[in-house]
RODO-2510 file (C-alpha; in nm, 4 decimals, decimal comma):
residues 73
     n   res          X          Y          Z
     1     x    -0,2414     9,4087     4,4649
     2     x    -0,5817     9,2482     4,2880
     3     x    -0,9216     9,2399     4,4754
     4     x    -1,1809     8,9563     4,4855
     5     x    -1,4764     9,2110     4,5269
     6     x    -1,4374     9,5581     4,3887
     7     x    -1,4625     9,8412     4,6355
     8     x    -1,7983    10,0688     4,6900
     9     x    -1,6515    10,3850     4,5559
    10     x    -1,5492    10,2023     4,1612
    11     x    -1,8675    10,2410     3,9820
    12     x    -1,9815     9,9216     3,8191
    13     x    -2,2621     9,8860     3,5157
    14     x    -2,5795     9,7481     3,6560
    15     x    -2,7172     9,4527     3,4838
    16     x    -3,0326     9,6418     3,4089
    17     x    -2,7981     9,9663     3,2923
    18     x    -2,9537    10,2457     3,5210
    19     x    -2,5993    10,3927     3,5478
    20     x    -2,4994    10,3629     3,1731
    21     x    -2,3730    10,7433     3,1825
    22     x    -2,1739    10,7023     3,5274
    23     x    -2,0433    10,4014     3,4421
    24     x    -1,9365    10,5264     3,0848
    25     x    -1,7500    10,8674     3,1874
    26     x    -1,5564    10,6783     3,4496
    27     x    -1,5273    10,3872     3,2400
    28     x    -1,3524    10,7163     3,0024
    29     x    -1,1614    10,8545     3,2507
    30     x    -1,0405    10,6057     3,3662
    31     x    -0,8804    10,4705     3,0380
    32     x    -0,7987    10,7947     2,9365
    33     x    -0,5739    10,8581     3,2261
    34     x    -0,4548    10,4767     3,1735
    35     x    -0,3360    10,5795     2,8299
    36     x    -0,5919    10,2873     2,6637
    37     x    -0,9105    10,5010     2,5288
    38     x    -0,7110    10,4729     2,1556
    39     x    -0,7927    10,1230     2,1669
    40     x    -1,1835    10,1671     2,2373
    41     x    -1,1922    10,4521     1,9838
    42     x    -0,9844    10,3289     1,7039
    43     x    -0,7250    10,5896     1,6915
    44     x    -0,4899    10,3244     1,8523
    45     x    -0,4935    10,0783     1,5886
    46     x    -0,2691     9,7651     1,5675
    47     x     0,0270     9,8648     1,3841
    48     x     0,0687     9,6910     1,0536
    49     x     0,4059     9,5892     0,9057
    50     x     0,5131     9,8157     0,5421
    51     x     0,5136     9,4118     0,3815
    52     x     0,3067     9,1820     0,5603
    53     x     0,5050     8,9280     0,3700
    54     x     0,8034     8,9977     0,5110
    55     x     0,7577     9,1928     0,8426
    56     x     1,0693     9,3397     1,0073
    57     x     1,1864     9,2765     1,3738
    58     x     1,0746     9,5986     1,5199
    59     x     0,7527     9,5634     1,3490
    60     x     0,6841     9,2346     1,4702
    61     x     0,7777     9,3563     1,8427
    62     x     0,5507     9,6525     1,7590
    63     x     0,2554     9,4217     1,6548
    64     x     0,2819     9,1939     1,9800
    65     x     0,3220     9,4961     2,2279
    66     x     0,0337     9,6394     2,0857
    67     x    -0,1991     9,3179     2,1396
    68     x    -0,0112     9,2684     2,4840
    69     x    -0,1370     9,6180     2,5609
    70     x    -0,4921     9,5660     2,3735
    71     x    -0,5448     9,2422     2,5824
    72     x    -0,4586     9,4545     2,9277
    73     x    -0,7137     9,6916     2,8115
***
């Protein structure tokens, strides 16, 4: 399901940023419970092959899941 016009009840930042702190623990939560705060913080970094020359399969698929998942976030 997608929306054209989020609901009332999602907070949204205000241009002029009244509601920085609302919008910022929600904005927390809700990546938090999304599994995606790692990328916003840094502790989920892109995963970087052992030789970048010569990166193995899994590594690869590693590398492109991450940025698939860092592009949802």
């Amino acid at each position: 399901m997608s929306f054209l016009v989020l609901p009332d009840t999602v907070p949204h930042l205000k241009e002029d940023t009244s509601n920085w702190a609302t919008f910022a623990m929600h904005f927390r939560e809700a990546m938090l419970a999304m599994h995606h705060w790692g990328h916003f913080d840094g502790t989920q970094a892109c995963p970087t092959p052992k030789d970048a020359a010569n990166p193995m399969f899994v590594e690869r698929q590693a590398t492109k899941e991450w940025q698939r998942q860092d592009i949802v976030v």
